[in-house]
C-alpha angles and dihedrals in degrees: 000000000000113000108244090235082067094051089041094045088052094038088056089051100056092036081061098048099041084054082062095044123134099164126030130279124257130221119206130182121205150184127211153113083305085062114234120347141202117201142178115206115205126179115241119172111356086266099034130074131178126223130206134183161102134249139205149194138135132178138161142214150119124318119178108184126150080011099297126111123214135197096226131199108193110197120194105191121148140151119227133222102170134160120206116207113201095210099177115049116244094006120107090223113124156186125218142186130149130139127267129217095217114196094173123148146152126215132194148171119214117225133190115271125240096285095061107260140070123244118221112185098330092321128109123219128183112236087262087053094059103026096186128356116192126170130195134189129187136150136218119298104223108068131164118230131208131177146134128233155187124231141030128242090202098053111158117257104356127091100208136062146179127196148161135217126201118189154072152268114218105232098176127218117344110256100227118212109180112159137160124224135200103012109189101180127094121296091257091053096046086041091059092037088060086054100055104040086050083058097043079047090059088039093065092038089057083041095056091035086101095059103073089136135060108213110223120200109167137173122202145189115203137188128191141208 
């Protein structure tokens, strides 16, 4: 969920810009690599808008990665505060940077291959050995957005809009949760099992280091008020 100081912090805002605004406001609804989004469009200065939103999408499959298969739920889900700067007078090309509360995450529970058993950084463990094995990777929430972008919701004179946004929201490195549950083997066995899970957890965390940005290629229609 996302937290209230996030909903207070962006109602305050538009409550702020609306209190400056000299044309309508716009809504557009788009589809991208974010999921669906909602968004409200103010004007804020004659050649600045600002953009708020949220966006959604969640989806679930396989993922096999270090010999282990998962059954993954991948959930988008972000709130937008984005500004949009009109550099060029009269052209719908646009800046854009904001911030995005970015509640993005992936869970998964690991299950035993074909062969019976699960293997954990080059061991192998019967299902009694592991119990449960869930992972979970998020990233941090505050993350600054820059981007650039063609079209403009408050177009004067014209109800309807269509744009596009191409950029990205910097999440940082992946935090990496990989734990075992309900071990029923010796102590040596369980002892040995905690090792190697703790080092399959910094593998994919090495494995996921790369991947510090979240690409965002969005297209929009838009009508204003």
């Amino acid at each position: 969920m996302v937290p209230t100081r996030i909903v207070l912090a962006l109602a305050a805002a538009l409550a702020a810009a609306s209190a400056h605004a000299e044309v309508g406001v716009a809504v557009t609804g788009s589809l991208g690599t974010t999921g669906a989004g909602v968004h409200l469009v103010v004007p804020m200065e004659s050649d600045l808008n600002g953009r708020f939103g949220v966006n959604y999408y969640k989806h679930d499959g396989t993922r096999h990665t270090g010999g282990i298969s998962y059954d993954a739920d991948a959930r988008l889900q972000t709130v937008d505060a984005l500004f949009d700067w009109y550099v060029i007078a009269n052209s719908p090309f646009r800046l854009t940077g904001g911030v995005v509360y970015n509640g993005n995450e992936i869970t998964g529970r690991g299950r035993a291959e074909g062969d019976g058993f699960y293997h954990i950084n080059g061991r192998r463990y019967l299902p009694s050995d592991v119990g449960t094995l869930d992972a979970k990777v998020d990233f941090q929430k505050a993350a600054p957005y820059i981007g650039i972008g063609w079209g403009n919701a408050l177009t004067p004179n014209k109800r309807w809009n269509f744009s596009a946004d191409l950029g990205a929201f910097y999440h940082g490195n992946a935090k990496v949760n990989l734990v075992s549950r309900g071990c029923t083997s010796s102590r040596v066995t369980c002892t040995v099992l905690a090792s190697d899970v703790a080092a399959e957890e910094a593998r994919l965390s090495e494995e996921l280091s790369d991947h510090k940005f979240f690409p965002v290629l969005r297209a929009s229609v838009s009508y204003s008020f």
